[in-house]
Structure formats: structure tokens, C-alpha cells
C-alpha positions, 0 to 999 in steps of 0.5 A: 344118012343122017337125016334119014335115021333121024326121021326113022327114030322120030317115026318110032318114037311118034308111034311108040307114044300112039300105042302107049296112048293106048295103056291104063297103067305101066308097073315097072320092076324099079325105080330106075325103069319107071324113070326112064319110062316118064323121063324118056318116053314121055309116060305120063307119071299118073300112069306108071307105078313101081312094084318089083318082082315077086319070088318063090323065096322058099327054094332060096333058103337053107344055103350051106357052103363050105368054105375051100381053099379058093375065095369063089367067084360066080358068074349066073346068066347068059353068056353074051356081051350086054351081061358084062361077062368079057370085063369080068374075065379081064377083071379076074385076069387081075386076081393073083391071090388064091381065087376062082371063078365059076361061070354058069349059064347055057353057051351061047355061039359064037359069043362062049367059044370066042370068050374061051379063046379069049381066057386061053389068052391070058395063060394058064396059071389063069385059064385053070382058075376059070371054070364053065359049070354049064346051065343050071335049074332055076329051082335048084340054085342054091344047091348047085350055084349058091353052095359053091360059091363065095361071091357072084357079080354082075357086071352087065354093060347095059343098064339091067332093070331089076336083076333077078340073079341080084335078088336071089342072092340077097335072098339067100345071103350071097355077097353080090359086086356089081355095076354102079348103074341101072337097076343094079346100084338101085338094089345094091348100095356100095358096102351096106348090101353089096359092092359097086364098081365103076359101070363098064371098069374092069380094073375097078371090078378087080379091085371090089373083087380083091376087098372081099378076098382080103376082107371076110369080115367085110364079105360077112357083112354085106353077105348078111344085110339082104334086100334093103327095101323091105323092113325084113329085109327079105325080097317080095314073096311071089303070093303078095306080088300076085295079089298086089297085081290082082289088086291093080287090075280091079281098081282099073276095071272098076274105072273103067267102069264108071267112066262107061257109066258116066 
């Protein structure tokens, strides 16, 4: 009963803030996270601080697509419902100019065979313009994902942390759509980086969906503005994340140990 699950969240929440007692220090992935960390958790501001993901971005360089016939959608991630990859299907349902959408990732049952049910659906003047590409190697996206595509979107439902597909395509110069929540609109602001859509809206995924087959002067634009945060406008590289984290890990070591010496 109510009563019941209303205690049962009380007790996880009361032991939740026990352990995080226990933690000198929280790094968070985005802003986004860090708040919700203080906000709805109660982490004490002084112990969280923001720093994002480092990458290998040599391996996200030298994209090269040729341009077909088809404007090219992707879709790069898990095949589940948080991901937002049912509303993507019903938002390029929509699409009636010359599209594609290439969907990549490992199936995962029942979830993939019910959505190809799905898109069988929706008839096959749609159903032949939607493609599984299947799983792909991390260290091989730009030659097997980035250079076939146009576009990718992530559309997740749940609100992403600090989306690491989002990050290798502005690193690589891919145009990214995505949801107006979360971590997401934190690293892609609307018409400057990328394109949001209304947070769970397929319709208005279709329409960002048609602004950048309409418009490739548009689709240029963004394609080439790349991460925001930074001054070069390149996403942290993996060696001065490591050596950011190494840092922090001395500094709390060492107060510690001057509090045991006091």
C-alpha cells in the first residue's frame, strides 16, 4: 500500500544519504547530474564538483561522408525504450521527403523484435527506408557510423547524464537532434550545436528531423559549431581528463592527511 512504499523509499533514502556520509568527494559528468546530486539527494554542494568525460578524440577524426541521394538519419545505442528509440521510428514515420534512418546497436530481446514488428506496421514505403545496421566497434565509429550518415539523434526518454554518442559527434562534426532535457540540451543548445525537440514529442522530433533535410545550410552550420564548452570547441581529450582526476585524488589524500596529523 501506500503507506507501505512510502516508508520503504524513506528507508532507502535515509540509508542513501548514511553511505553518501561516507564519500569525500563526488565528480559528476554534467551539470545537469551535479544538481540533481545536491538538489535531490542532499549532497552537500562542497562535496560534488562537475568535470566531464575525457575521450580518445584521435579515433573521432577524419570523417568523410558522401553525400547520397537519401539525407541519413542514425540512431547509435541500446535498442531499449529509455533511449527514446520507439518515438524516433513514430517521428520518422513522418518523414515523407527522401530520408533514411540507419539504426546501430546490439538487438536486445524482446524489446528489437517487437519494435520491427512495429515498423511493419506503419507499411513498407516506410518499413524500406528504416535499416538495422546491427552492433559496431567503439574504435571504428567514424568509418562504419559517422561516414554513413547525415545526422544522428538521441531522443532518450529518461534524462541522460552526459551522453557520450553526443560528444563523439560534435567531436567528429556530425549534426545531432536531440531532447530538450537532462544532460542533452546541457551539451547541445538549439540552432547553435545542434537541434532540441520537445522531451518525449515525436511529432516535434519530425519536425527538427525535416528543418535539417530542408535546410543544409542549417545542417552545415551546427554540424561544424562542435563542443560549446571548451574554447576550441573540442571535447576533453582522455590524457587531461586522467591527470584532472589524479589531481583531485592527491588533494583529497592530502586532506586527509593533515587532518590525521592534527
Amino acid at each position: 500500500d501506500l503507506q507501505y512504499w512510502t516508508e520503504w523509499v524513506g528507508r532507502r533514502m535515509d540509508h542513501a544519504r548514511e553511505m553518501s556520509s561516507l564519500v569525500d568527494l563526488y565528480i559528476a559528468p554534467s551539470r545537469y547530474l551535479m544538481n540533481r546530486f545536491i538538489d535531490d539527494f542532499n549532497i552537500a554542494s562542497d562535496k560534488i564538483l562537475y568535470l566531464d568525460y575525457g575521450f580518445n578524440r584521435d579515433r573521432l577524426q577524419g570523417r568523410s561522408r558522401q553525400k547520397e541521394g537519401d539525407f541519413v538519419f542514425g540512431y547509435i545505442g541500446t535498442h531499449k525504450e529509455a533511449k527514446g528509440i520507439f518515438q524516433l521510428v513514430q517521428a520518422f514515420s513522418q518523414i515523407h521527403q527522401n530520408a533514411q534512418l540507419k539504426i546501430w546497436g546490439s538487438p536486445l530481446s524482446p524489446f528489437t523484435q517487437s519494435l520491427k514488428t512495429y515498423i511493419k506496421t506503419l507499411g513498407t514505403q516506410i518499413e524500406n527506408r528504416i535499416h538495422f545496421m546491427g552492433g559496431y566497434r567503439n574504435d571504428d565509429i567514424v568509418q562504419d557510423v559517422f561516414n554513413h550518415i547525415d545526422a544522428i539523434a538521441v531522443p532518450s526518454i529518461w534524462g541522460e547524464n552526459s551522453p557520450l554518442v553526443i560528444h563523439e559527434a560534435l567531436e567528429a562534426k556530425v549534426p545531432v537532434i536531440t531532447a530538450d532535457f537532462g544532460g542533452m540540451k546541457e551539451y547541445v543548445h538549439h540552432e547553435i550545436n545542434g537541434l532540441l525537440f520537445k522531451h518525449r514529442d515525436p511529432l516535434a522530433l519530425a519536425d527538427q528531423m525535416r528543418r535539417l533535410i530542408q535546410h543544409p545550410d542549417l545542417a552545415a552550420k551546427i554540424g561544424h559549431a562542435g563542443y560549446l564548452q571548451s574554447e576550441d570547441k573540442r571535447i576533453p581529450c582522455i590524457k587531461e581528463h586522467t591527470n584532472q582526476v589524479i589531481a583531485l585524488y592527491h588533494q583529497l589524500i592530502e586532506r586527509k592527511e593533515q587532518t590525521y596529523v592534527r
